[in-house]
N, C-alpha and C positions, 0 to 999 in steps of 0.2 A: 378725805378718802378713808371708808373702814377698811380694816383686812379682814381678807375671806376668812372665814374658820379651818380650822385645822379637820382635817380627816377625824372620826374617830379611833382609827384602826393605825394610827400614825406612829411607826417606828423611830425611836432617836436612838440613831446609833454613833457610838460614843468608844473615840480612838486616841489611846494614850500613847503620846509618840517622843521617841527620842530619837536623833539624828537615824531618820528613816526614808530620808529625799530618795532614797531607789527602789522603798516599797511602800509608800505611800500613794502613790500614780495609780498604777495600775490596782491596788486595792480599792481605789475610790471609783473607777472607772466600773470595776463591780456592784460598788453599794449604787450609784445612782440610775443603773439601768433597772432598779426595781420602781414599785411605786408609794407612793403618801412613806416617803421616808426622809428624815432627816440627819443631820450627816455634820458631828461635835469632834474638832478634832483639838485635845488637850496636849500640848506640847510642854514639854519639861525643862527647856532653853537648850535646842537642839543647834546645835555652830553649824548645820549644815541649811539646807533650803527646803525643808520641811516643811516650814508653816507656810512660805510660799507656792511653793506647789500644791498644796490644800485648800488655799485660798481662791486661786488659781482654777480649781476645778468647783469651786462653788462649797463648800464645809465653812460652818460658823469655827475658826481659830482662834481657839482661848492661848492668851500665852502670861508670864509674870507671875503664874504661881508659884506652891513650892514644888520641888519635883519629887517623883514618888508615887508608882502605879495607882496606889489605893487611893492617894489626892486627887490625882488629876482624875480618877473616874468619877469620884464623887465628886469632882469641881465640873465636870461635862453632865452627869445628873442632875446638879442643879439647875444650870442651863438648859434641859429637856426640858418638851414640852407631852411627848409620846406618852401612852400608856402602858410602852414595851419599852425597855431599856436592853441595846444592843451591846455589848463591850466585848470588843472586839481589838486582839492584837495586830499590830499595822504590816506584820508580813505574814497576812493571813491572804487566802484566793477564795471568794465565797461561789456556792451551786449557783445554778441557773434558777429564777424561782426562790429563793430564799426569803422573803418576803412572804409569799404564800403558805412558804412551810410553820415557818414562824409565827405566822396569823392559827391557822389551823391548828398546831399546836398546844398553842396558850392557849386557846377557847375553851379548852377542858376547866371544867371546875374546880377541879383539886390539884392544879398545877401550880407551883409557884414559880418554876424556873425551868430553862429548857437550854438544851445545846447540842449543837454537830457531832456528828461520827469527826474520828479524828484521820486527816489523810497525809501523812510526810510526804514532802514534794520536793521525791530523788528515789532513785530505785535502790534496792537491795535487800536481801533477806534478812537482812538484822532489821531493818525500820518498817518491814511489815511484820514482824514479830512485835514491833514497840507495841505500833499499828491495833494489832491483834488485842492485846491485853488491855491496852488504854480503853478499845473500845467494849472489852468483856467487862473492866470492871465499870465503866460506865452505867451500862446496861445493869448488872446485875447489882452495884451497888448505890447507884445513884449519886455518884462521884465523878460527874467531869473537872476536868479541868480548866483554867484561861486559854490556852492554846486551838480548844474548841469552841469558841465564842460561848458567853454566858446572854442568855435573854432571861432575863426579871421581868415581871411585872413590877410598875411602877408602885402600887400600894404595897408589896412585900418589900421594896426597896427601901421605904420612906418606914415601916413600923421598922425595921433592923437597924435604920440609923446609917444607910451608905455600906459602905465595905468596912473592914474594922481597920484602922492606921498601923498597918505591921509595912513591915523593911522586905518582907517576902512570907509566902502563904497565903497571903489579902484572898487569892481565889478558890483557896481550898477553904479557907475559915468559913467565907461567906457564903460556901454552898455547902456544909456541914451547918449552919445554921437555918439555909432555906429550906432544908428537909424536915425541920420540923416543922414549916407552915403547910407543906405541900408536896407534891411530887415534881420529881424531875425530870424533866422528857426529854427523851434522847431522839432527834431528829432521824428520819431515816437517811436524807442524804451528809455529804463529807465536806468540811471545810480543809479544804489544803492550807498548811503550816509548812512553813520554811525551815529547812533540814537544819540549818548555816548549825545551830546547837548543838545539835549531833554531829555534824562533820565536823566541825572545831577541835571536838577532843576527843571522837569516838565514839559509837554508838554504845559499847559494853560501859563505857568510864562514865559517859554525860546518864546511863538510866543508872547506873549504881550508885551516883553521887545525887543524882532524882530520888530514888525508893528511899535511901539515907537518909535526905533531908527530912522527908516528909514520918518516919519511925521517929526519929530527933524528936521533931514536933510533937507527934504523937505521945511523946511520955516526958513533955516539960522543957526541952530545951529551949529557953529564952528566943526566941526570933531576931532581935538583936547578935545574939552569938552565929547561929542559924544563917544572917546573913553575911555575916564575917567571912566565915566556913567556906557560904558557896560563891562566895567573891573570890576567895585565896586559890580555890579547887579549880575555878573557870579563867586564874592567871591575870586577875582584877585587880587585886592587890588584897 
């Protein structure tokens, strides 16, 4: 028996997950109501029932690697077959149509990568100020974040070599690098993102120990130390 051929327009989307058994469900319940999409869920050896629930609802489950956001995305890209590369964090809530946008989107010529308005999912006037600014500088600088879903094109994915093997940044590095192949498109509708980081320890403490990191980076602080920092600051150890 041959297999059909793939769409050409065929999304792999691609979800690095660690003991995420209470947002994995209902994020996938979103990815498969769209269409010609495929659905890579890279686990990091989650103790909880993660890979089974993902299984469960139909996602190819890679598990046994090493763990480590920028691994496991690049270990779910290999595995792609798409010519879009979704990566997508597992307590995300995607639009209605996300699929269609994302097609649309990347069809531009001089696009190399695209992402969601960013939407925190919990009310309050501190997180639509995050809200606000995340998505001005998106816009104006062509700097989303991971928390906004990142879509690559698969040939800008593969000349870059994956995400680059850092301990934290992997998603700011590698979209400071797609801007030099192309443009970044900032989707008109909002992926909702799960506040839990913010309400953990604050919305003023979690974006000032956010802008920090990323200045840190910005003028040489080793990533390695950088992740120490925001491990100790987030009460990680």
């Amino acid at each position: 028996m041959s297999l059909s051929p793939q769409p050409p327009d065929l999304i792999s989307v691609i979800i690095p997950t660690l003991d995420e058994a209470d947002n994995i469900g209902p994020l996938l319940e979103d990815v498969f109501r769209a269409r010609g999409v495929e659905v890579i869920v890279v686990d990091g050896g989650s103790r909880d029932q993660t890979a089974e629930v993902a299984r469960k609802q139909g996602a190819l489950v890679i598990t046994g690697g090493p763990p480590g956001r920028a691994l496991q995305m690049n270990q779910g890209a290999a595995a792609a077959r798409g010519r879009l590369l979704f990566f997508l964090h597992a307590d995300s809530r995607l639009p209605k149509g996300f699929d269609d946008l994302i097609r649309r989107a990347l069809a531009v010529d001089d696009a190399a990568a695209g992402a969601f308005r960013l939407h925190i999912d919990a009310p309050g006037a501190k997180l639509r100020f995050v809200e606000f600014w995340a998505n001005l500088r998106s816009r104006a600088l062509g700097m989303p974040y991971g928390d906004q879903g990142l879509v690559i094109g698969s040939d800008h994915f593969k000349h870059l070599g994956g995400f680059p093997i850092l301990p934290i940044m992997e998603d700011f590095e590698m979209v400071r690098r797609l801007r030099a192949r192309g443009r970044i498109v900032i989707l008109p509708a909002a992926i909702r993102t799960s506040a839990r980081r913010w309400l953990n320890l604050g919305v003023g403490r979690t974006t000032l120990i956010n802008q920090a990191i990323v200045l840190a980076y910005l003028v040489g602080v080793p990533p390695q130390r950088l992740a120490r920092l925001y491990r100790r600051s987030r009460g990680l150890g």
